[in-house]
N, C-alpha and C positions, 0 to 999 in steps of 0.2 A: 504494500500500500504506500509505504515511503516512496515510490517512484511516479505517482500521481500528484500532480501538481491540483490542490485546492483548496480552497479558504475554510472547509472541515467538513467530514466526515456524518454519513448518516450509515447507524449502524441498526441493521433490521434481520431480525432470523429470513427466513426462507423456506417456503413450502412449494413444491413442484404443481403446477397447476393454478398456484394463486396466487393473488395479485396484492395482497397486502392486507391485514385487518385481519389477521390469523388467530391472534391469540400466542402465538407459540412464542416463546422467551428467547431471547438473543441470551448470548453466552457473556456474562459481563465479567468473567475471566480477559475473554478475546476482547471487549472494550477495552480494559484495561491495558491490554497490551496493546492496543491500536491508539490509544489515549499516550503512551508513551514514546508516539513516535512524534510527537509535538504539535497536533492539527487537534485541532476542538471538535468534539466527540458531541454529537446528537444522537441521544441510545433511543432506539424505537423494539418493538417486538416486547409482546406481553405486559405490557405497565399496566397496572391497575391502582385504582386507588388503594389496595393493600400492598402492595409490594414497592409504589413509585418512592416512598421513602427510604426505602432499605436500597433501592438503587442509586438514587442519590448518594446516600450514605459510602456504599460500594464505590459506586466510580467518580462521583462529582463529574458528570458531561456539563457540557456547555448548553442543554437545554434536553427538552424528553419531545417525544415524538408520540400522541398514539391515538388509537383509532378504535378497535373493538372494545378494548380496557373499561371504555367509557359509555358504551351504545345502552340504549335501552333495548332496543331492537337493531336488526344490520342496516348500519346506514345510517342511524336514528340517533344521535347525544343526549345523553342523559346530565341534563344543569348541575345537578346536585353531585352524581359522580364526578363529575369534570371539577366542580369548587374543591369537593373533597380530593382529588389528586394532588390538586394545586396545594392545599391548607398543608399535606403530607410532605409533600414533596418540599419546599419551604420551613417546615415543621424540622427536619433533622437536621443534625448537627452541623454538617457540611454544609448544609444550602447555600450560604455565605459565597460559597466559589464558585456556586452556579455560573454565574456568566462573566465574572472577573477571575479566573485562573488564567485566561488565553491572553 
């Protein structure tokens, strides 16, 4: 990925036949090592308002990306999950280098 020239990184698991909005967790080991190759890291894949904290926490990206995490139905945002990722996500310890580590 270091031989890609870009202003940062969107890091999203992968499912064969689909197009995004899986559900399936990105490996925030593999952020982590992609985070240290010095480009700002957008973690997407699986966030939900239970776990967007503990990601945070994990990798501190440069911002979160997500889609199904938050649906009431496919397609459909659900307000109150979306508030509650945010409240989490800001909530832990690292928040702080959300978007000032780059």
């Amino acid at each position: 990925m270091a031989d890609y020239r870009t202003d940062a990184w969107l890091l999203d698991s992968y499912v064969q036949g689909a197009l995004g909005g899986t559900g399936e967790r990105f490996n925030w080991d593999l952020a982590l090592t992609a985070k240290g190759l010095g480009h700002p890291i957008l973690l997407a894949g699986g966030l939900t308002p239970d776990n967007a904290g503990e990601a945070v926490e994990q990798v501190v990206p440069f911002g979160l990306d997500v889609s199904s995490g938050v649906e009431a139905a496919p397609g459909r945002k659900d307000a109150a999950k979306v508030a509650t990722l945010i409240a989490n996500a800001k909530g832990c310890s690292t928040a702080d280098g959300l978007w000032t580590d780059y």
